[in-house]
Residue frames as a rotation matrix with the C-alpha (Angstrom) as fourth column:
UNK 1
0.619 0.785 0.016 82.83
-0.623 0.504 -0.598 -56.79
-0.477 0.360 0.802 3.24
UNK 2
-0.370 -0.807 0.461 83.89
-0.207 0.555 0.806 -60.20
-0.906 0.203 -0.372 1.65
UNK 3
0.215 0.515 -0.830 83.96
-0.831 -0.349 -0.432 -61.19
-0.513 0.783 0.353 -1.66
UNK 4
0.434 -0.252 0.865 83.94
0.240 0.958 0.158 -64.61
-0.868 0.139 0.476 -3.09
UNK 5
-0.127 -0.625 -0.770 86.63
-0.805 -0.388 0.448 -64.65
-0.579 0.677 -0.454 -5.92
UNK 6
0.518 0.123 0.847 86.76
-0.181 0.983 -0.032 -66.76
-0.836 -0.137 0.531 -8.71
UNK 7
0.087 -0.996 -0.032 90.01
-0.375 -0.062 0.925 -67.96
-0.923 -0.069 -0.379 -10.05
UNK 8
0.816 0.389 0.427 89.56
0.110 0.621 -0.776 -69.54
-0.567 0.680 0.464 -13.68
UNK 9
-0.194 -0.980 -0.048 93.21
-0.501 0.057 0.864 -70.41
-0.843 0.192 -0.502 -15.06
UNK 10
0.870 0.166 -0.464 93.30
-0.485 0.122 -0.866 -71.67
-0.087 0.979 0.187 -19.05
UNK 11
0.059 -0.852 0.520 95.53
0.009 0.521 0.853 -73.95
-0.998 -0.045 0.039 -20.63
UNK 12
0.615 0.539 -0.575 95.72
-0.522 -0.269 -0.810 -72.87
-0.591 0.798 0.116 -24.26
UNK 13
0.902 0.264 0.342 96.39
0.120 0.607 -0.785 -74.50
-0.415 0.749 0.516 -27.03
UNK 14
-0.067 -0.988 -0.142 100.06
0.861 -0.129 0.491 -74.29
-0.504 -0.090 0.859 -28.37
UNK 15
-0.692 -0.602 0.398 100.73
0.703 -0.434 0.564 -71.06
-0.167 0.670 0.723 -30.12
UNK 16
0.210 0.770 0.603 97.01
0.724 -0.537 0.433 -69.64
0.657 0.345 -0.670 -29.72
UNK 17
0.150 0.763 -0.628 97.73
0.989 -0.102 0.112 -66.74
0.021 -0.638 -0.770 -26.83
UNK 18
-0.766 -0.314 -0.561 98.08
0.283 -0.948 0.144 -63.96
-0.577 -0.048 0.815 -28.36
UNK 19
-0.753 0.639 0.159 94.73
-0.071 -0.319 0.945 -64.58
0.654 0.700 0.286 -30.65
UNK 20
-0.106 0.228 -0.968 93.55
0.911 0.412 -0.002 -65.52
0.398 -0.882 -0.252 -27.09
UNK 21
-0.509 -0.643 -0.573 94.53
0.824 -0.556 -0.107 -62.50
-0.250 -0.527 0.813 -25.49
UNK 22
-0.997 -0.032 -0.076 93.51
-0.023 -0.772 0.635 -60.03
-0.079 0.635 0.769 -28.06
UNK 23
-0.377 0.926 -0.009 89.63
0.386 0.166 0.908 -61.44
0.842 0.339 -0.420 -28.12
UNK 24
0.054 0.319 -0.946 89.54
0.985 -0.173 -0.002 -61.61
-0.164 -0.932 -0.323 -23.91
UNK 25
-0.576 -0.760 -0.301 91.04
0.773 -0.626 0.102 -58.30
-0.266 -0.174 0.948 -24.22
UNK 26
-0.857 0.372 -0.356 89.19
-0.474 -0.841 0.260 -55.86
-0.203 0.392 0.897 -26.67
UNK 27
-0.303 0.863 -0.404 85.67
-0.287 0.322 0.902 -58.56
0.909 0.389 0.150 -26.96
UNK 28
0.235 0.689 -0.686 84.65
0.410 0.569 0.712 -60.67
0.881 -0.449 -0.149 -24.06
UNK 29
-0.587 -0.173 -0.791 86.36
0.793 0.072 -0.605 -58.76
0.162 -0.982 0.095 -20.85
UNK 30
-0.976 0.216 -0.030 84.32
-0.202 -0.950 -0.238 -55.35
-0.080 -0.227 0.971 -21.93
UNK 31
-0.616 0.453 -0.644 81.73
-0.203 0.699 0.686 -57.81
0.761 0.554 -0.339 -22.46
UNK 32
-0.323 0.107 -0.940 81.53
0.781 0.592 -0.201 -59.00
0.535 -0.799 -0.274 -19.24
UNK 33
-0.892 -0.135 -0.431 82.10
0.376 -0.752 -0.542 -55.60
-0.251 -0.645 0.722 -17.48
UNK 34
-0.791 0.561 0.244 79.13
-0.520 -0.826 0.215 -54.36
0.323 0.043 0.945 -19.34
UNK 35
0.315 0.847 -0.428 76.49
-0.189 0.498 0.846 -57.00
0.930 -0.186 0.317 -18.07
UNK 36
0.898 0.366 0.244 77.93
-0.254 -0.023 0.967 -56.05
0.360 -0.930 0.073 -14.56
UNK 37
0.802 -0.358 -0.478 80.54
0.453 0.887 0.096 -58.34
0.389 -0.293 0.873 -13.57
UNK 38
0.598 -0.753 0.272 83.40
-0.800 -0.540 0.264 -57.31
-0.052 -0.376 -0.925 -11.78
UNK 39
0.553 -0.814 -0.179 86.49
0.604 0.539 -0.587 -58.62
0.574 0.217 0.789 -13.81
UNK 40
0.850 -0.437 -0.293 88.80
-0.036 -0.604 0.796 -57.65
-0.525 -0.667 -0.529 -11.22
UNK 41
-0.198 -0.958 -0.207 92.09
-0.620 -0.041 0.784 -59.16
-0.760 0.283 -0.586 -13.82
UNK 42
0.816 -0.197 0.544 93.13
0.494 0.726 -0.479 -61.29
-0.301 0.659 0.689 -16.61
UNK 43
0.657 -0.580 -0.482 96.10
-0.744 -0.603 -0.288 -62.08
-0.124 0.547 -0.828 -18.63
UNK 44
0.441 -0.677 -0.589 98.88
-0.129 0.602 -0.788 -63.98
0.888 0.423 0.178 -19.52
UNK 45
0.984 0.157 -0.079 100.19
0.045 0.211 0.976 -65.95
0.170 -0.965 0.201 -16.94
UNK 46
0.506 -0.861 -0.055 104.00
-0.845 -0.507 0.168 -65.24
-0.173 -0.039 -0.984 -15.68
UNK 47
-0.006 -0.698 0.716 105.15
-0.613 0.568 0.549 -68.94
-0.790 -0.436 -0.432 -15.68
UNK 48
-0.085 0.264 0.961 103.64
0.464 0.864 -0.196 -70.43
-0.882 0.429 -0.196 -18.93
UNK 49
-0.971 0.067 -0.229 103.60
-0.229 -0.532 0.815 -69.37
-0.067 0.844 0.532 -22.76
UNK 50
-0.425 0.879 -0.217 99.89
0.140 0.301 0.943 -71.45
0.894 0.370 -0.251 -23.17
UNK 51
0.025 0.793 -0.608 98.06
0.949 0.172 0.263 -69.98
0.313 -0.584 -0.749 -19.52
UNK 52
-0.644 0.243 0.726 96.03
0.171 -0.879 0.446 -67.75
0.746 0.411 0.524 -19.05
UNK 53
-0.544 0.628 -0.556 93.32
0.795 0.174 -0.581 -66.17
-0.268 -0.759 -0.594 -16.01
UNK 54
-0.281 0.637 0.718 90.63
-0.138 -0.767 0.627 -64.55
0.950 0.078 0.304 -15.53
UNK 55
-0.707 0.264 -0.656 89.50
0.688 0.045 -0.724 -63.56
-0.161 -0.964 -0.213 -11.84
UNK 56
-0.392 0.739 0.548 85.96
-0.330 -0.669 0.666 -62.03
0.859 0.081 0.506 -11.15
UNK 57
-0.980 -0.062 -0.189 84.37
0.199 -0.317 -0.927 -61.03
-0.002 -0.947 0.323 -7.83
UNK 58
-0.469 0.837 -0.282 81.41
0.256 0.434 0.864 -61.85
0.845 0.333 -0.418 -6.71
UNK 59
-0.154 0.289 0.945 79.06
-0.787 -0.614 0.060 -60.86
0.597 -0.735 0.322 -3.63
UNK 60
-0.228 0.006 0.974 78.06
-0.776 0.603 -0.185 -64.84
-0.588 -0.798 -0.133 -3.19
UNK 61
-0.535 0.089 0.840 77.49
0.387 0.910 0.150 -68.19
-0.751 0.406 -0.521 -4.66
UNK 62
0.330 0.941 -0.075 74.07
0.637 -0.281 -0.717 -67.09
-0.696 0.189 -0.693 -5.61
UNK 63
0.720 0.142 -0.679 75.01
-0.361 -0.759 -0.541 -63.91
-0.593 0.635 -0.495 -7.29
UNK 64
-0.415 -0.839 -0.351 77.73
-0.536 -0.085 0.840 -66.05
-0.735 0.537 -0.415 -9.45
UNK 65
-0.652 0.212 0.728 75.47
0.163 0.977 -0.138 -68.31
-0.741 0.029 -0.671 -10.47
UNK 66
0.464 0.886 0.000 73.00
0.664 -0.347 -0.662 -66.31
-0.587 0.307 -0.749 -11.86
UNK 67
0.522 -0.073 -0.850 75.06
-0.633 -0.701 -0.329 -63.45
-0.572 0.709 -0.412 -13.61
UNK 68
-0.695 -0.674 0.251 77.11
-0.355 0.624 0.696 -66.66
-0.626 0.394 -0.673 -15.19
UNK 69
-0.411 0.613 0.675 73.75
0.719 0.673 -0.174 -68.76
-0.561 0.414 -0.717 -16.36
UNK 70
0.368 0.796 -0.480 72.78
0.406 -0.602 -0.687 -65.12
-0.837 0.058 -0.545 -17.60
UNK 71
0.128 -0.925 -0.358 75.79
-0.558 -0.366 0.745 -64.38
-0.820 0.105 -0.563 -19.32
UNK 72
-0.509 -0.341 0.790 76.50
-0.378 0.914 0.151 -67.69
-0.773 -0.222 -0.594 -20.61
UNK 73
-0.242 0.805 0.542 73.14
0.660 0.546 -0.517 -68.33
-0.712 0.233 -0.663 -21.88
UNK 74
0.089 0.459 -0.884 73.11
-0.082 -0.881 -0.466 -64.91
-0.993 0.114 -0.041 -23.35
UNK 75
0.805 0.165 0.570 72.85
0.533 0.221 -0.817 -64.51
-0.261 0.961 0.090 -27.51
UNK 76
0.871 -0.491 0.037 75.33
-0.486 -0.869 -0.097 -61.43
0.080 0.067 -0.995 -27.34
UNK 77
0.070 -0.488 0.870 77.91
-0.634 0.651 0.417 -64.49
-0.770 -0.581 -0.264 -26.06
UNK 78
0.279 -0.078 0.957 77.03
0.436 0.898 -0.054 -67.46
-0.856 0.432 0.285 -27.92
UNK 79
0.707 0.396 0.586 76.86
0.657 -0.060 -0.751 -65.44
-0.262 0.916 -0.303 -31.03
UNK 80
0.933 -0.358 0.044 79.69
-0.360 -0.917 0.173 -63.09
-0.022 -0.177 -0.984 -29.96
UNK 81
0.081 -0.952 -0.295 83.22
-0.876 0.074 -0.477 -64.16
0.476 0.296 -0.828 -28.89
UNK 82
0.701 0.394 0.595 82.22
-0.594 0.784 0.181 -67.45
-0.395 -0.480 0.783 -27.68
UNK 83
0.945 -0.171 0.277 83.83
0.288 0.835 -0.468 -69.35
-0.151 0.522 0.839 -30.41
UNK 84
0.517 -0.817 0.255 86.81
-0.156 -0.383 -0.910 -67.47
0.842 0.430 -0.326 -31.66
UNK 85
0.163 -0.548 0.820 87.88
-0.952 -0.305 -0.014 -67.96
0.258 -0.779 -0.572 -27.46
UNK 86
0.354 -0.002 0.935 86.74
-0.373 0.917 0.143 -71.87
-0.858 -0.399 0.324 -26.63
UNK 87
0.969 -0.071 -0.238 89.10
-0.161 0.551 -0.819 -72.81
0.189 0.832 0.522 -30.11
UNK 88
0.136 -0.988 0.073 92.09
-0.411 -0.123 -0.903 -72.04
0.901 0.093 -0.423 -28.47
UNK 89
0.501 -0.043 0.864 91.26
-0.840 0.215 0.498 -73.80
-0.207 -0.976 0.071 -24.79
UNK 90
-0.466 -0.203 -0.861 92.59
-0.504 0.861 0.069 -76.61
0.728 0.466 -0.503 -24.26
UNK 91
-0.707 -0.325 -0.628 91.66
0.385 0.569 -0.727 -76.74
0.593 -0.756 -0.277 -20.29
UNK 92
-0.473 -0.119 0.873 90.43
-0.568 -0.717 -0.405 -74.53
0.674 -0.687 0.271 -17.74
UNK 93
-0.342 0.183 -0.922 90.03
0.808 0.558 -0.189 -75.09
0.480 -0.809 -0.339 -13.85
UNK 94
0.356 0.565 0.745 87.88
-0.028 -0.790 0.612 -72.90
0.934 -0.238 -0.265 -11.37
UNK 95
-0.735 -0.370 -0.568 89.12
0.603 0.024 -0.797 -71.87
0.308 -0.929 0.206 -8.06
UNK 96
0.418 0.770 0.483 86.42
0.204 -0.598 0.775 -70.08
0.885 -0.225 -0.406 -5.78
UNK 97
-0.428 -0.650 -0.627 88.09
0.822 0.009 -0.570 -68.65
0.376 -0.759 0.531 -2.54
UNK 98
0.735 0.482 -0.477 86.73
0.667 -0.640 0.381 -65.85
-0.121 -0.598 -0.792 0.05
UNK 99
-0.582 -0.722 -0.375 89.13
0.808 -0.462 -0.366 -62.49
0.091 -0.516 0.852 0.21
UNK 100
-0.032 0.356 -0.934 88.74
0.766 -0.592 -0.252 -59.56
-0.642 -0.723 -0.254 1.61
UNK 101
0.961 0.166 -0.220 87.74
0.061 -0.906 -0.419 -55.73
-0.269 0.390 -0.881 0.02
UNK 102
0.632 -0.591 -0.501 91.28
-0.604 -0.781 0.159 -55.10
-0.485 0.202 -0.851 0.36
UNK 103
-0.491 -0.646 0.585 92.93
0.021 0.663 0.749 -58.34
-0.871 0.380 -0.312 -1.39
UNK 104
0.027 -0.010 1.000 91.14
0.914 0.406 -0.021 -57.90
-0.405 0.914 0.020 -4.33
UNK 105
0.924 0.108 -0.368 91.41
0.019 -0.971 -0.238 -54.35
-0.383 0.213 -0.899 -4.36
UNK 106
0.297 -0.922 0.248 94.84
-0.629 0.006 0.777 -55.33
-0.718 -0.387 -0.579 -4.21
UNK 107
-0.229 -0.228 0.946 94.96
0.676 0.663 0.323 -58.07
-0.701 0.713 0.003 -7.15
UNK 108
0.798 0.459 -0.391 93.41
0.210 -0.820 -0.533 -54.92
-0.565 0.343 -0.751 -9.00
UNK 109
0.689 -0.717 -0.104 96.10
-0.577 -0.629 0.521 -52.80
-0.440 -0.299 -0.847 -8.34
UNK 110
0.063 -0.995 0.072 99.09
-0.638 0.015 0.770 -55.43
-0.768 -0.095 -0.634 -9.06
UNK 111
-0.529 0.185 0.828 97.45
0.708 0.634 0.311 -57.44
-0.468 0.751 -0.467 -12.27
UNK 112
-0.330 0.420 -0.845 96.57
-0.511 -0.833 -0.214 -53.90
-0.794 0.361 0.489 -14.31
């Protein structure tokens, strides 16, 4: 089975990613996991002090769309670590790409 990834790379504000880090980290990625999603990674990116990703796996458009607009929209969110995370963006860019069971098993594995 394939799985549409989707690639979402941050540009953060100077000096903010470790208060960055620490929110994705211990607020919004168990966040996510519990209303389903499959965060397959995040983290600090190897080449930049101010970027940052998050990658989540999806069955199809459809099923990103919806657990996003659900998410998103959700009060637990807006009211949650919404803010304390979108002060430190400065950017961010989506990538959606197709990979297989075993490439993202594989981004798993090598982005603990």
């Amino acid at each position: 089975m394939n799985r549409l990834l989707e690639v979402r790379t941050y540009r953060l504000k100077p000096g903010a990613l470790d208060a960055f880090h620490t929110v994705m980290q211990h607020q919004a990625v168990p966040m996510l996991r519990a209303r389903g999603m499959d965060v397959v990674c995040h983290g600090r990116s190897d080449h930049e002090s101010e970027s940052y990703y998050l990658v989540r796996a999806y069955a199809s458009r459809q099923a990103l769309d919806a657990e996003q607009t659900a998410f998103y929209n959700s009060a637990e969110w807006i009211e949650g670590p919404r803010k304390a995370l979108v002060v430190h963006i400065d950017t961010y860019v989506n990538t959606l790409l197709w990979a297989s069971d075993d490439a993202v098993d594989s981004l798993r594995r090598l982005n603990p």
